[in-house]
C-alpha positions in Angstrom: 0.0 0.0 0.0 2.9 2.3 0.7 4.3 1.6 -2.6 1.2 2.2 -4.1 0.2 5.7 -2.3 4.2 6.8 -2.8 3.8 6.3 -6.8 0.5 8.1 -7.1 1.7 10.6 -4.9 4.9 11.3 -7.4 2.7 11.8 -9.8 0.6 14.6 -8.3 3.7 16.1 -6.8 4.8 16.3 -11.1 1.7 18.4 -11.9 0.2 15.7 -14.2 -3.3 16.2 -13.2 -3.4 19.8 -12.8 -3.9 21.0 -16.2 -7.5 21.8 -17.5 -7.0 20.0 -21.2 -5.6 16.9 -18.5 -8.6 16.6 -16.7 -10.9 17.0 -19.3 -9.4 13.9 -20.7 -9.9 11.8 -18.0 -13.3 12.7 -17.6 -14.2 11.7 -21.0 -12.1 8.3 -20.7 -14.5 7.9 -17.4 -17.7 8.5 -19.7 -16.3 6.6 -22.5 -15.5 3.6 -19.7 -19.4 3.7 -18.6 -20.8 3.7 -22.5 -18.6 1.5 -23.8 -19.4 -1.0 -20.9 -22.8 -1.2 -20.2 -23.6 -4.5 -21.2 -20.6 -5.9 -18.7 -21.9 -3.1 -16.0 -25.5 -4.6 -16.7 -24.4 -8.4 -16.3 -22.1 -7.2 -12.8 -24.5 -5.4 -11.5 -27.1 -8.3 -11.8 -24.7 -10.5 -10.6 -24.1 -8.7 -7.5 -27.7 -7.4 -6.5 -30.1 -8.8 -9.3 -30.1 -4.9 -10.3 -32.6 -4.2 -13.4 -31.3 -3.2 -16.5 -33.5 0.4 -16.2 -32.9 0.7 -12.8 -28.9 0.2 -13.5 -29.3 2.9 -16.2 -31.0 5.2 -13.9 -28.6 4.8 -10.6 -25.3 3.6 -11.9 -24.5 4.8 -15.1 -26.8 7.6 -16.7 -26.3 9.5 -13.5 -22.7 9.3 -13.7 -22.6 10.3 -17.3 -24.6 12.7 -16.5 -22.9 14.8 -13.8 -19.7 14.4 -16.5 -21.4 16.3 -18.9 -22.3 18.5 -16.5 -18.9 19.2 -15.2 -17.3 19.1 -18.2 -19.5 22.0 -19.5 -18.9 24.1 -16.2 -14.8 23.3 -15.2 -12.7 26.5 -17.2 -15.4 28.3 -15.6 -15.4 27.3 -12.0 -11.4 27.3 -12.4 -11.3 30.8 -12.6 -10.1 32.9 -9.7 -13.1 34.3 -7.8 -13.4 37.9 -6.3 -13.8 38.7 -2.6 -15.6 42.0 -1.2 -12.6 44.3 -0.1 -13.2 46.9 2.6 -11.9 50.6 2.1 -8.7 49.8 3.6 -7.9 47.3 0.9 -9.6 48.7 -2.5 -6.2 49.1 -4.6 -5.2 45.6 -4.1 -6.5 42.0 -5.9 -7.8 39.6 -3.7 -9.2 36.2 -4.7 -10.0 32.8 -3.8 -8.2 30.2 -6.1 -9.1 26.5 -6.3 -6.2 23.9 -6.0 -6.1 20.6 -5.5 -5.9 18.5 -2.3 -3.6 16.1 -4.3 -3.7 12.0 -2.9 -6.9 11.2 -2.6 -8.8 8.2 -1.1 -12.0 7.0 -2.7 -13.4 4.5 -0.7 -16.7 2.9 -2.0 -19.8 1.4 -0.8 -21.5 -1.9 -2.2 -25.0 -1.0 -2.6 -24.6 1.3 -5.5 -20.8 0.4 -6.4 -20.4 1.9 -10.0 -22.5 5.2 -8.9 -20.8 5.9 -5.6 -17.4 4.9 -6.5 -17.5 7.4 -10.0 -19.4 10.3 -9.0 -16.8 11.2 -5.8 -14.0 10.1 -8.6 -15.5 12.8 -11.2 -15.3 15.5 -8.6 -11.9 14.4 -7.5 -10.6 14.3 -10.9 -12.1 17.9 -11.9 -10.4 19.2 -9.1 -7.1 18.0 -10.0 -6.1 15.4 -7.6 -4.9 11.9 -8.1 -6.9 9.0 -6.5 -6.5 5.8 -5.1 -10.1 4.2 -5.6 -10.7 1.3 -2.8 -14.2 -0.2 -4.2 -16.2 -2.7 -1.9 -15.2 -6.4 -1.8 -18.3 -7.4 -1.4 -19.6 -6.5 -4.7 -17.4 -8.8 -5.9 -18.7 -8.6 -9.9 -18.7 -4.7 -10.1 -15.1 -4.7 -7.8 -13.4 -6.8 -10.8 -14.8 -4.7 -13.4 -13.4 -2.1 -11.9 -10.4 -3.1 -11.3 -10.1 -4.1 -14.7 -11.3 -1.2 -16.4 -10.2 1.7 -14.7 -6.6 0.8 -15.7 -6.7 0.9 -19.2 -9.4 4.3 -19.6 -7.9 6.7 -17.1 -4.1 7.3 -16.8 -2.5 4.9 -14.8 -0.1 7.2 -13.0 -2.6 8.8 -11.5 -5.6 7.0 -10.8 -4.8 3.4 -9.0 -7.4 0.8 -7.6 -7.0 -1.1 -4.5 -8.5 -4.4 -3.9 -8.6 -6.1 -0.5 -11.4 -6.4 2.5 -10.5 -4.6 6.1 -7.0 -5.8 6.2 -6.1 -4.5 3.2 -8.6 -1.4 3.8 -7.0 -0.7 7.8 -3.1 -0.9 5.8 -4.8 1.7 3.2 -6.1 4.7 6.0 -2.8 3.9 7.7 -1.2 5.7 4.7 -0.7 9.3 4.8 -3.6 11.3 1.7 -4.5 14.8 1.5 -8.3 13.8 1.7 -10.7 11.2 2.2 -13.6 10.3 1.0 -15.8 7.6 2.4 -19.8 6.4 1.4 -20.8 3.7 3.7 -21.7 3.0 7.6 -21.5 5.4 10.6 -19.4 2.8 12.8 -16.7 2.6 9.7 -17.0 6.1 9.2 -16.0 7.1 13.2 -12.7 4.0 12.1 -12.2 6.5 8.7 -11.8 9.6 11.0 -9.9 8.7 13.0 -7.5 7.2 10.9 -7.8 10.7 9.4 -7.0 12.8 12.4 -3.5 10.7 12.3 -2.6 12.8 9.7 -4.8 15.9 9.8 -6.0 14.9 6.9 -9.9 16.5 5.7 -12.2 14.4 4.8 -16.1 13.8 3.4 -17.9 11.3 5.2 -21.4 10.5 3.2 -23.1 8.2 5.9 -26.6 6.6 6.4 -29.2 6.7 9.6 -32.7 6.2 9.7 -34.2 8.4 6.9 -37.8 9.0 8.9 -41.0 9.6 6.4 -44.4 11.4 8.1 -47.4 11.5 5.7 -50.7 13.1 6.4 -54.4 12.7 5.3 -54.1 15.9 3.0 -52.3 14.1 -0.3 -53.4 12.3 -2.5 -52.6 8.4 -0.7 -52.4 6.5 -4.6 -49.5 9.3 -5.5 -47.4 9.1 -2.3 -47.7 5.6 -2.2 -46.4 4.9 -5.6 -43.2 7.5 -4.4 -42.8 5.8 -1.2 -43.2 2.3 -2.6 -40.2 3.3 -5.2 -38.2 5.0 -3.4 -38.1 2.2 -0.2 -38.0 -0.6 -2.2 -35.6 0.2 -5.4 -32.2 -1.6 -4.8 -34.3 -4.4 -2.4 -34.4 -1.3 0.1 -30.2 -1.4 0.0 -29.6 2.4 -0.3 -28.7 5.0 2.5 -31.4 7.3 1.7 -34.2 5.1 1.5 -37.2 5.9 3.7 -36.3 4.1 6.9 -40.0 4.3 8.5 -43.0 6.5 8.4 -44.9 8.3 10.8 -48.6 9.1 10.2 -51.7 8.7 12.6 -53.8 6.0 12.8 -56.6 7.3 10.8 -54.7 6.8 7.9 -53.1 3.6 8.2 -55.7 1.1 6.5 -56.0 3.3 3.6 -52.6 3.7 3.2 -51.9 0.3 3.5 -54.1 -0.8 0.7 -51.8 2.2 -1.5 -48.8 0.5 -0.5 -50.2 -2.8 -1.5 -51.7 -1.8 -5.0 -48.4 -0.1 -5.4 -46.4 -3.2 -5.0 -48.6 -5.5 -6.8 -48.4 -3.1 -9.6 -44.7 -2.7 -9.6 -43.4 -6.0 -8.8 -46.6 -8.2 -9.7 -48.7 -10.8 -6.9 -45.2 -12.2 -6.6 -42.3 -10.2 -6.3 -39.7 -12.7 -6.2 -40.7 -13.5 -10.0 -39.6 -9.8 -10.9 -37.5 -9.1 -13.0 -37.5 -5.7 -11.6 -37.0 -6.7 -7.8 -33.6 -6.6 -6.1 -32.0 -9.4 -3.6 -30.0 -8.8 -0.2 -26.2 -8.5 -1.3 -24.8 -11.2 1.3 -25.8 -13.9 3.5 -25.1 -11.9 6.7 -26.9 -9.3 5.7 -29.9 -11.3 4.9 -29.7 -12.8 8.4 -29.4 -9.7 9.9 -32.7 -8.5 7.8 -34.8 -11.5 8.9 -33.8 -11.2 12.3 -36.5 -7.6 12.2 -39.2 -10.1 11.0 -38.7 -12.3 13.6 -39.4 -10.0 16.7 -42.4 -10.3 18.5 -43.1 -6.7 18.8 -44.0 -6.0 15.4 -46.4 -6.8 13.3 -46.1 -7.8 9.6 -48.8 -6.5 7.6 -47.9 -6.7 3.7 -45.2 -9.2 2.6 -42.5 -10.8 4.8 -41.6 -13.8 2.6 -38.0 -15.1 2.8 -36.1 -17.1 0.6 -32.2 -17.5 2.8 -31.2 -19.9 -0.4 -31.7 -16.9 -3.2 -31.4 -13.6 -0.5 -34.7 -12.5 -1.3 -36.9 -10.6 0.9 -40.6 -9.4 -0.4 -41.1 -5.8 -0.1 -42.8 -5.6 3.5 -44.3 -3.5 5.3 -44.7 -3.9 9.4 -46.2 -2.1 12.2 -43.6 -1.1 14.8 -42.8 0.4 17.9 -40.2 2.7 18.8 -38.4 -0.4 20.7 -38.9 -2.9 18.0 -35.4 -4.1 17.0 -36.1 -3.2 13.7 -36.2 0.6 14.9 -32.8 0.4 16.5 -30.3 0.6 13.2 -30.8 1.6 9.9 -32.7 -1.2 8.0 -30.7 -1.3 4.7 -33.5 -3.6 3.3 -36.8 -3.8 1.9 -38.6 -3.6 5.3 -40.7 -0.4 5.6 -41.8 0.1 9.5 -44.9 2.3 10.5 -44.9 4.0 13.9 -48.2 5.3 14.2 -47.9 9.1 16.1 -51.1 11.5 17.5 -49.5 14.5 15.2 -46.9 16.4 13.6 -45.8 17.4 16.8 -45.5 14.1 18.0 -43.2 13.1 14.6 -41.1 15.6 15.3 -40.1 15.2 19.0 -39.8 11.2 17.7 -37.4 12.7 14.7 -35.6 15.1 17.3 -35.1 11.8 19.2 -33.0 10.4 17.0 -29.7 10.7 15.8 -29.7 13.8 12.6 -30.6 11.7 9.3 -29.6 11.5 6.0 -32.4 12.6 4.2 -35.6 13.5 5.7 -39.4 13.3 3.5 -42.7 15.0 4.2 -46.1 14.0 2.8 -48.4 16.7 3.3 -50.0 19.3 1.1 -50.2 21.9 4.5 -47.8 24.2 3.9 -47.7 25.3 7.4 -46.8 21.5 8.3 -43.6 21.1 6.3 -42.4 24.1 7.5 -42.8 22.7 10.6 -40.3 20.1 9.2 -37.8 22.5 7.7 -37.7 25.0 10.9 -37.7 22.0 13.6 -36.1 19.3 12.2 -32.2 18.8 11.0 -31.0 16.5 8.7 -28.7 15.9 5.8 -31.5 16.6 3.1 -35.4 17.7 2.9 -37.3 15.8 0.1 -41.4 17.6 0.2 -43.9 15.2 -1.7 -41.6 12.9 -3.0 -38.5 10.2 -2.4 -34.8 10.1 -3.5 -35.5 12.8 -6.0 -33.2 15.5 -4.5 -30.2 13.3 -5.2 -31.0 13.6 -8.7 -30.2 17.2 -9.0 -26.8 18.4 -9.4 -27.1 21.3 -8.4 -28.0 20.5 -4.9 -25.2 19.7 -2.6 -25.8 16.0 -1.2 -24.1 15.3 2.0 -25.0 14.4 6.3 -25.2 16.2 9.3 -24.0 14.6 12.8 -24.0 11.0 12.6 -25.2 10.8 8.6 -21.7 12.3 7.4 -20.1 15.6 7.2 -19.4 17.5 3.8 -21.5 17.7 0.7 -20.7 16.8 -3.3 -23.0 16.9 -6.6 -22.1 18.8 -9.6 -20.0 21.9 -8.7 -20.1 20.8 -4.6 -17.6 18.0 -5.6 -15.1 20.0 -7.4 -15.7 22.8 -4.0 -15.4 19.4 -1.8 -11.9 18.1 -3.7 -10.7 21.3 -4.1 -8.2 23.6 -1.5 -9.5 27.2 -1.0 -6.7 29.3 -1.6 -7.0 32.8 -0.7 -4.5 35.3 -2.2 -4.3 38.9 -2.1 -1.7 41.0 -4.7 -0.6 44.2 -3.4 0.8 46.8 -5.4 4.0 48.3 -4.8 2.7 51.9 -5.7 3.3 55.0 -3.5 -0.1 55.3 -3.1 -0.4 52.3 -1.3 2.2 52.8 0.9 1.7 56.2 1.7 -1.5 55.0 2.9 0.1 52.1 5.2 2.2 54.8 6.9 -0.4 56.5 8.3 -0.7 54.1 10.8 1.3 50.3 10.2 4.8 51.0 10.9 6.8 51.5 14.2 7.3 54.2 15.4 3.7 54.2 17.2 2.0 57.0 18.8 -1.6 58.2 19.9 -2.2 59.8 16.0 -1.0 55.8 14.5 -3.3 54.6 17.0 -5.8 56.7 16.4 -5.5 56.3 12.2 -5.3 52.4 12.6 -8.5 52.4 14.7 -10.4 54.6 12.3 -9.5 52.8 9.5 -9.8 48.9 10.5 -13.2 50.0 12.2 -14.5 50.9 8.4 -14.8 54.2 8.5 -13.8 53.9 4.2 -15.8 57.1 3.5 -13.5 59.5 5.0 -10.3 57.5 3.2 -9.1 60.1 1.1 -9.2 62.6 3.9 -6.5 60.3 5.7 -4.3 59.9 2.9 
């Protein structure tokens, strides 16, 4: 690993990746690597997760090419030096902020979307300028060796390195000294990432998961929200960190919803799911047991679903009725499990919410204006999604990122090349009489009461007077 970080490292340190034409190249090798792949992304994918072909389209590779496009239109731009306010004091000289690279990074990458969210943090890394070292998840073993195969012969290989390995390998990695880190996964690895971090001061972006609550009210339409909430829950099998975790509605809605949630399902995945083509299965044996060990606690009660297959990891979309203690309300589910904890109010969802650790994402079914700004005002979390699921992560131009225990940092379109990228600030003084002359008034020893009194007037802001005290 030291070998590995040294070499990549050598070639940041001989300003390979810091020209604009050099970047731009590299991002279209990346979008050249997802188009002229698909088919053997498709097959991975199914491999790994029994991933649709649309839905692979959708959330591994047209979102990827996407935010390409979108960056590739936008870099010269956003590489410019940007202007700061000046104050009186300071009007002759330049001052600017100036984007630089970090220079090593570390990509580390989840399994549950493992082209998506090991590209999109590599596509802000690279328009930024750095070098990476990419560590994707081994336990997407199909997409990992495509990966690892690929990358290599599209982007340049002094550069941009993949590391294979589980959490040996992965523990020898963070042990290695980078100039930032980013990490998509668990809270409990992402508290091991940090630390690792602080050993070197090093800045990281931590995109995390938590329980992503859902409260609905009587005042939308049910058969709209339930189709949103059906999608957004169960796309993946459940297996994606910003999938609505539970919802929290009053009782007076339940049945009717209920009978949304199962028209929705029927609809989308037909009277047995398991037969879909379009349904997803649990990634790993562990965390299928882990799954079926919710369904098996006595304090909840399963209301749509709950069939299990350990031999294929399949679990049928299902929906339960839970209590705040119910195991299943403890972690983040990761699965296609959808709890309801019935509540008297808003009021109530929100102290529940408050409760909790601070989300990922956070969504709100209601057409009361006055109640999801109840949300907004009262509520923190990583991400607000009104009327709808998932959909904010679709939009580039929105930063996504945690708060608290769901992560720290943001990226997206122009957010990752802010995220990967060093603020500089520089200021360019002229060596002009003028400007000096106006220093004298009041920088240089000797001091006196009239310096003292010039250096107050000035730093304080007084700027209207200025050519009175020159």
């Amino acid at each position: 690993m030291e070998e590995i970080v040294s070499e990549v490292r050598a070639a940041f340190n001989s300003g390979k990746s810091k020209p604009l034409q050099f970047r731009e190249a590299q991002l279209r090798s990346l979008k050249r690597l997802l188009e002229e792949n698909e088919a053997s992304i498709l097959e991975a994918l199914q491999s790994d997760l029994h991933k649709s072909s649309q839905e692979t389209y959708m959330v591994e590779i047209d979102i990827v090419v996407a935010e390409i496009d979108y960056v590739l239109k936008q870099l010269k731009k956003w590489l410019q030096p940007q202007n700061v306010e000046k104050t009186w004091l300071l009007q002759a000289v330049d001052a600017f902020t100036q984007r630089e690279p970090f220079g090593v990074v570390l990509v580390i990458s989840p399994w549950n979307y493992p082209v998506q969210l090991a590209l999109l943090p590599l596509v802000g890394a690279i328009a930024a300028g750095n070098c990476v070292v990419l560590k994707p998840s081994e336990i997407s073993e199909s997409v990992t060796r495509l990966l690892t195969e690929l990358v290599p012969k599209y982007l340049d290989g002094d550069c941009f390195r993949v590391v294979n390995g589980g959490v040996a390998e992965t523990t020898e990695l963070l042990q290695q000294r980078f100039d930032f880190i980013c990490y998509t996964g668990s809270s409990p690895v992402g508290r091991i990432v940090m630390r690792a971090a602080a050993e070197h001061l090093t800045p990281l972006l931590l995109e995390l998961g938590g329980k992503s609550p859902l409260y609905i009210d009587h005042s939308v339409d049910l058969s709209v929200a339930a189709k949103r909430i059906i999608w957004g829950k169960f796309i993946n099998a459940g297996q994606t960190c910003v999938a609505p975790d539970y919802v929290l509605c009053h009782e007076d809605i339940l049945q009717p919803l209920l009978e949304a949630f199962k028209t929705c399902i029927d609809g989308f995945y037909g009277s047995n799911p398991g037969e879909s083509n379009d349904f997803g299965r649990i990634i790993t044996e562990r965390q299928f047991e882990r799954l079926d060990k919710y369904l098996a606690d006595h304090s909840i009660e399963v209301l749509l679903g709950g069939q299990r297959d350990h031999a294929s990891k399949y679990i049928s979309p299902t929906i339960v009725k839970a209590r705040p203690e119910s195991l299943c309300m403890q972690d983040e589910i990761f699965g296609p499990i959808l709890p309801i904890v019935l509540v008297k109010d808003q009021t109530e969802a929100i102290k529940y919410i408050n409760s909790q650790e601070k989300p990922l994402a956070l969504y709100v079914f209601s057409q009361r204006r006055e109640v999801t700004e109840m949300f907004l005002n009262e509520t923190s979390s990583g991400g607000v999604c009104i009327n709808d699921t998932l959909m904010h992560l679709t939009l580039n131009t929105l930063p996504f990122g945690g708060v608290g225990n769901s992560g720290m940092g943001s990226y997206h379109g122009k957010h990752s090349f802010e995220a990967f990228s060093h603020h500089k600030s520089v200021m360019r003084v002229p060596m002009t009489p003028f400007v000096e002359g106006g220093y004298a008034k009041f920088r240089y020893p000797p001091y006196n009461n009239t310096t003292l009194k010039w250096a107050r007037y000035l730093l304080a802001g007084k700027g209207s007077s200025w050519c009175n005290v020159l």
